[in-house]
C-alpha positions as CSV (number, residue, x, y, z in Angstrom):
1,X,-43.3,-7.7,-13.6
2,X,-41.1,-4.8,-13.4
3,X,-40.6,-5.1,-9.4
4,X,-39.4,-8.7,-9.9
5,X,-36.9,-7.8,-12.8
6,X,-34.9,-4.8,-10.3
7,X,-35.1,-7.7,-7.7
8,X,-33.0,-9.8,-9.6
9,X,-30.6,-7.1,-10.6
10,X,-30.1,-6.2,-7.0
11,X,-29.6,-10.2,-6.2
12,X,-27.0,-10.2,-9.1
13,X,-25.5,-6.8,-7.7
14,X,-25.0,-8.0,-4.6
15,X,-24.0,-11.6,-5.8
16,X,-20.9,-10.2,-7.7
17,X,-20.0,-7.9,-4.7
18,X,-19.7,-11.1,-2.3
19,X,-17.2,-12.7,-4.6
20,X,-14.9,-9.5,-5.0
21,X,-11.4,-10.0,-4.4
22,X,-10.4,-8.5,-0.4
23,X,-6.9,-8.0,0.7
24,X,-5.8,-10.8,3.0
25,X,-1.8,-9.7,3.6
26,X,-0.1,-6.1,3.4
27,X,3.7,-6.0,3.5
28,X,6.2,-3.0,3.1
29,X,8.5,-3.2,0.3
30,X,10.6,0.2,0.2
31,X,11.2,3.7,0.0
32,X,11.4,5.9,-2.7
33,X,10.8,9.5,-4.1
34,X,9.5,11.6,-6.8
35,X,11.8,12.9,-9.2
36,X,10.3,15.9,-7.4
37,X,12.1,14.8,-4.8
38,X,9.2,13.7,-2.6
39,X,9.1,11.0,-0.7
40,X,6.9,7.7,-0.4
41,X,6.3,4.2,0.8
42,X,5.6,0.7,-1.4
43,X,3.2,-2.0,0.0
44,X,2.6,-4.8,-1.9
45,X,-1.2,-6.0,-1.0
46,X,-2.1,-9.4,-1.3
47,X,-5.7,-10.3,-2.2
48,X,-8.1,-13.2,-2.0
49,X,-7.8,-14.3,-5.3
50,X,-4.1,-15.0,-5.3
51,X,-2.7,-11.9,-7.3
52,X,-0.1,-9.0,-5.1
53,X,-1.5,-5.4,-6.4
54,X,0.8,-2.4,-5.2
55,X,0.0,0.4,-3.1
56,X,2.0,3.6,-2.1
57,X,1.6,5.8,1.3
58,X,2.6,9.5,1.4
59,X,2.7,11.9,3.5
60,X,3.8,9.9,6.7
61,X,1.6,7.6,6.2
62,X,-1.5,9.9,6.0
63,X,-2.3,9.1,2.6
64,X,-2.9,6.2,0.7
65,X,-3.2,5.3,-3.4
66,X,-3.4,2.6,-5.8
67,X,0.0,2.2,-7.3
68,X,1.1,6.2,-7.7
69,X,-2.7,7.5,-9.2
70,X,-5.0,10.0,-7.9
71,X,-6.7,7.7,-6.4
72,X,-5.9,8.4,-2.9
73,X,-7.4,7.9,0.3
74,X,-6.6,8.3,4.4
75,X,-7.6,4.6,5.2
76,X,-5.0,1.7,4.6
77,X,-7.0,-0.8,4.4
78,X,-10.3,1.1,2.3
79,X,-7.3,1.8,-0.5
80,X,-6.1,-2.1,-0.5
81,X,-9.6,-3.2,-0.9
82,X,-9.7,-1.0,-4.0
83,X,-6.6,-2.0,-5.2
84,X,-8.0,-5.9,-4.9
85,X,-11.3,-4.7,-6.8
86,X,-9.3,-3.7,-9.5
């Protein structure tokens, strides 16, 4: 009984990650900088299910986030497919 329950929770888990928004378009939108005076890129990241989420690089391009968070990563694309998650 048990075994079939967790089988229908992975089915469901996996169901739901199928049908996740992914990014289908990235386009740069401008520069700007910190009043720290740093400086950063925009992208605007267009996803699957119609909506544009934001996205920021810093660093030359060596680091990517979610809108200006700590969430940051080195990957382009892996931070645009969190920002479609979301």
């Amino acid at each position: 009984m048990k075994t079939s329950y967790l089988l229908g929770i992975s089915v469901i888990a996996l169901g739901s990650k199928v049908f996740a928004a992914q990014p289908t378009d990235i386009n740069y939108c401008a520069k700007g900088k910190t009043a720290l005076g740093t400086p950063y890129s925009t992208y605007t990241v267009r996803c699957s299910d119609g909506k544009k989420r934001e996205i920021t690089a810093w660093d030359n391009r060596k680091k990517w986030c979610v809108n200006t968070s700590t969430n940051c990563t080195t990957d382009q694309l892996k931070t645009a497919k969190q920002a479609c998650s979301k």
